[in-house]
N, C-alpha and C positions, 0 to 999 in steps of 0.2 A: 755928364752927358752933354751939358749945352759948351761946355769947352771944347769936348772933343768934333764937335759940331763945328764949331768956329775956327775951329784947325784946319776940315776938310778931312777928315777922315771918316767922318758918320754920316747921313742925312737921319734928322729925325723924322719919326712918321708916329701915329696914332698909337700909342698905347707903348712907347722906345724908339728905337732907333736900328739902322741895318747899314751895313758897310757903304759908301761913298762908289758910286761907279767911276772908273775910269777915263769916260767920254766923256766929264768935263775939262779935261786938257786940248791943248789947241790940234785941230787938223793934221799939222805939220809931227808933233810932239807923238801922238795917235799914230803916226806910221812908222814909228821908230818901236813901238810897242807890240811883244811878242811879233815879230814877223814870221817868222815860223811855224806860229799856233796858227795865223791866220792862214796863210798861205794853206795848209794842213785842210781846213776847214773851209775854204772856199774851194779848192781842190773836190772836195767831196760835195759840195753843195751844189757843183756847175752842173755836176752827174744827174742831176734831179730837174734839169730844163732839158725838152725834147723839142725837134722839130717839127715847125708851124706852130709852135706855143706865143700868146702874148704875155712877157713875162714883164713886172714891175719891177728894177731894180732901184731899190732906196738907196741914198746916200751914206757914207762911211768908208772907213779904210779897208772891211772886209769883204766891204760888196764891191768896190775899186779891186780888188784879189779875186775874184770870180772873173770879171772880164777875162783876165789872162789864161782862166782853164778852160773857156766854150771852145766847143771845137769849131776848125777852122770848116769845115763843110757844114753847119748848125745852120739852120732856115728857120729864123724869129725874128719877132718884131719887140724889142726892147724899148720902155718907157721907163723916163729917169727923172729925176730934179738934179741930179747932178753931174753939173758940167764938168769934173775930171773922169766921170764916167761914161760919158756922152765922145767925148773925145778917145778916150781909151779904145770904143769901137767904133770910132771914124772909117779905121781903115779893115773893120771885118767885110770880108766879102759878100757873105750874107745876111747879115743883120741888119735891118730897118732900125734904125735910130730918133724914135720921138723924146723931145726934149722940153721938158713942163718948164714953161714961162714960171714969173713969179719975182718978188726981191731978193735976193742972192743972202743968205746965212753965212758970213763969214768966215765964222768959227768952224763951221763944220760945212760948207760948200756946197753945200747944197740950197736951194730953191725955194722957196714959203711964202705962204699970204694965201691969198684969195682967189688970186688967178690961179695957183698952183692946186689947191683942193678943188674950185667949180671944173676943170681940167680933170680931172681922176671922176669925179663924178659921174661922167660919161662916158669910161671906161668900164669893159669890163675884160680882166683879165687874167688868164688861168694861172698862171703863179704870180706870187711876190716873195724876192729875196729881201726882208727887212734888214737892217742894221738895227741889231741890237744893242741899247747903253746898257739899259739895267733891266734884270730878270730875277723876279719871286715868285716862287708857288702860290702864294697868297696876294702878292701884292698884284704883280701881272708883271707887264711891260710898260717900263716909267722913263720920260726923256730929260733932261736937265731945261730946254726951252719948247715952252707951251706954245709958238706955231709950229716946231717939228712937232709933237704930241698933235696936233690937229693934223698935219701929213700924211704921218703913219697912220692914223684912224683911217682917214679916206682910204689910201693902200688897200688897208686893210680888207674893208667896205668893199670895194671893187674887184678882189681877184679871190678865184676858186679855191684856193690853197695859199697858205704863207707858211713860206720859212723863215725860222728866226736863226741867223748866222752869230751864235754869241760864244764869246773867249772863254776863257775860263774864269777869267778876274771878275766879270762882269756878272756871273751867277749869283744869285741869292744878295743881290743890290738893289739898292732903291735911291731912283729919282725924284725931283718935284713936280714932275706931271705925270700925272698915268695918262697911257695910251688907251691900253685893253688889258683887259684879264688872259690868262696864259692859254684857256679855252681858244683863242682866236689863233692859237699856230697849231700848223697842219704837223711841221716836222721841225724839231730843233737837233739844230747840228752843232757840235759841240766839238773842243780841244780832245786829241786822243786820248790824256793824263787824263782828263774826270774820274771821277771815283763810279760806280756803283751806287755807293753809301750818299753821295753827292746829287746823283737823278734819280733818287728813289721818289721822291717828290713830285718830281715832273714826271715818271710814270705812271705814277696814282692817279695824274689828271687826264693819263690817254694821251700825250703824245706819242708819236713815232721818233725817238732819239737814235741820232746818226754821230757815231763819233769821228770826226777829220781823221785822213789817210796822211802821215809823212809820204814823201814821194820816195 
């Protein structure tokens, strides 16, 4: 186990080990991955922000994939840490664009620290499109760096509802920081391909499970 560990194929957690999420590969690497499944799934997740909503969209290559399905008549005020998604809807005609300060996460583009959490604090906001690394029935929702794990908490904390937008690779994974337990999503939207046999788990806990639309 501790080899396979040192590989990058496991994280080990309390009592074994669970598959390796995929969001530890670079930004860049992450949008070369399943484009398809995502697009699929953010397609279907845009469906779930109406207008006049303040919605939180978290950082990720998935949530960067929703900008592109709000429609262009949409009346929201979007709140992000991440500047490739900040930009994305520069040019929506109707979208208010608040963009949470903070020191810039390289790896993953997004925003972090202390101005970016005291910032969320203050909000309160009826959705959040999380980006999800890694997802367990048991374990929750785990990120590979501990100030995205303080991020996504606040998110969390602050809006009426969270979606959690996760792939398919990314199910039944585990990170080194938990965020929250699975209890804290509203709606998981998932790859068309998922099993049954696969979200029978995450039905048990009372999600609303939304499988991604191919166009």
């Amino acid at each position: 186990m501790r080899e396979l560990a040192e590989t990058g194929l496991l994280q080990r957690v309390h009592g074994g080990a669970l598959l390796k999420s995929p969001a530890t590969a670079s930004y860049a690497d992450r949008q070369k991955q399943a484009p398809k499944e995502k697009e699929a799934i953010a397609r279907t997740g845009a469906k779930l922000v109406c207008t006049g909503q303040m919605v939180i969209l978290d950082g990720g290559t998935t949530t960067l994939q929703v900008t592109r399905h709000l429609p262009l008549d949409l009346q929201a005020t979007v709140i992000t840490n991440s500047p490739p998604i900040a930009v994305a809807l520069a040019e929506h005609p109707h979208i208010e664009v608040v963009m949470l300060g903070g020191q810039l996460y390289k790896k993953a583009l997004v925003n972090v620290g202390t101005v970016t959490i005291e910032t969320l604090r203050i909000i309160r906001a009826d959705l959040c499109m999380l980006g999800v690394c890694s997802l367990h029935p048991e374990i929750g929702i785990s990120v590979p760096n501990l100030d995205e794990a303080h991020v996504k908490r606040a998110m969390i904390a602050g809006s009426a509802e969270v979606v959690g937008l996760v792939t398919a690779e990314k199910l039944d994974t585990a990170a080194p920081y938990l965020v929250e337990s699975i209890r804290a999503l509203t709606y998981l939207v998932t790859a068309p391909k998922v099993s049954n046999n696969m979200l029978s788990a995450y039905k048990a806990l009372g999600l609303t499970i939304i499988r991604g639309q191919y166009a």
